[in-house]
C-alpha positions, -999 to +999 in steps of 0.1 A: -430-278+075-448-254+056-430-224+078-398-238+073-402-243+035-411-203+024-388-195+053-360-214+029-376-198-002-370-163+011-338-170+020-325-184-011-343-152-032-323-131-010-291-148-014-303-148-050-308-109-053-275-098-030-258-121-057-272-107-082-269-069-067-233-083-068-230-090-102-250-059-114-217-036-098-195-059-113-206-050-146-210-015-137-171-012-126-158-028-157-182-009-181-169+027-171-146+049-176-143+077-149-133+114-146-117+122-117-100+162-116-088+173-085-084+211-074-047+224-056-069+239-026-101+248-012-097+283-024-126+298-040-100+304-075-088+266-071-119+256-074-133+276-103-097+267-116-107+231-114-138+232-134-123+256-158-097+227-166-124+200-164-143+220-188-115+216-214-110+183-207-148+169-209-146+188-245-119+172-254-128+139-245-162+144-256-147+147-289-120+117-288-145+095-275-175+101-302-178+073-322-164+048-297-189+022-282-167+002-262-157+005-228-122-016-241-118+010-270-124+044-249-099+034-222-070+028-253-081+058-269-079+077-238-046+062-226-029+075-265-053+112-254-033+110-220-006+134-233-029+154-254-054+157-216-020+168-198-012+198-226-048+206-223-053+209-189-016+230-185-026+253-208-061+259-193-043+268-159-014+290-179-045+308-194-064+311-165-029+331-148-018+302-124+016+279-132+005+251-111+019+220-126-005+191-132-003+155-131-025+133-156-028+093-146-047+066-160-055+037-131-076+021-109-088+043-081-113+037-051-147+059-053-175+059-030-212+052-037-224+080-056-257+090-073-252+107-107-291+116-124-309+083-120-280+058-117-262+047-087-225+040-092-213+017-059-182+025-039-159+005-052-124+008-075-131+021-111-105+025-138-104+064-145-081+096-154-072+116-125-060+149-132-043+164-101-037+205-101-009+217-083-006+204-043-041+179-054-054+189-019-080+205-030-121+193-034-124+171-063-146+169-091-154+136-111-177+120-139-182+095-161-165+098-194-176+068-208-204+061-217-201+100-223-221+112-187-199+139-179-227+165-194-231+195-158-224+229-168-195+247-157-215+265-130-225+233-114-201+225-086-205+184-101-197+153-081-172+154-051-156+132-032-160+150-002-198+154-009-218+153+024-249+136+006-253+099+009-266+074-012-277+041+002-288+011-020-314-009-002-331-042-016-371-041-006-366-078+004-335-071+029-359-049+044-392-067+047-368-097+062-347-073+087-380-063+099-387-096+109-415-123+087-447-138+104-458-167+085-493-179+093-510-213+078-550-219+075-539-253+083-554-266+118-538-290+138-550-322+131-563-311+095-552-317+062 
């Protein structure tokens, strides 16, 4: 009796903390706005292309974004900045000597788990601004640009897409039970 009873109790706080693992990504999805630039190529100038352009962006946006405290109110300020992130990021490339043309979209896209500092963001689809240079076949580049994380230098290569890192997310519990649970009792047979 007594086995069966914590073996119920350690499956309902299971069930209890996937749910609630669950319910922590939900917020995390809908509390974010993402950053998502992607480069024409591969080519070593693509890429220094692409975080020549983010650059310009993330100080734009850094600025549009300032005073806003709302997920809700950075994604309509960001959708009126969408024209003003497509100038932006043409003239960074005409600057920079290319003519590539670029395409700025505001959506829902799919991401994969990734670690950015201390916080985990899980796969899953996240509205964001993707900014595609020229072909878009190129490694990609993201962050979060609200709340305002999108803060690596220029020289740092940022988060791809196409990363080989992975992050896994493990619950302690999951563990401990995949492992396998041996329950003992003082209780003899007979005894009470």
């Amino acid at each position: 009796m007594h086995r069966t009873l914590i073996v119920l109790l350690l499956f309902g706080t299971l069930l209890g903390l996937v749910n609630m693992e669950q319910m922590n990504q939900i917020q995390v999805y809908n509390q974010v706005l993402r950053l998502h630039v992607i480069a024409n190529s591969d080519s070593r100038q693509d890429q220094a292309l692409k975080l020549k352009v983010k650059d310009r962006i993330v100080t734009l946006m850094r600025k549009e974004l300032n005073n806003i405290r709302d997920v809700e109110e950075a994604r309509n300020r960001t959708r009126q900045c969408l024209p003003l992130i497509q100038k932006t990021a043409q003239a960074e490339i005409k600057n920079q000597g290319y003519d590539y043309p670029v395409r700025v979209l505001m959506g829902e896209y799919e991401f994969p788990t990734k670690l950015y500092g201390d916080m985990v963001f899980p796969q899953g689809r996240y509205e964001a601004v993707r900014v595609i240079i020229g072909e878009g076949r190129g490694r990609n580049w993201w962050c979060v640009l609200f709340p305002p994380l999108c803060l690596v230098s220029s020289q740092d290569q940022g988060l791809t897409l196409n990363a080989d890192s992975r992050v896994e997310v493990k619950l302690k519990l999951r563990e401990i039970w995949e492992k396998g649970i041996r329950v003992t009792s003082n209780n003899q047979p007979g005894s009470r």
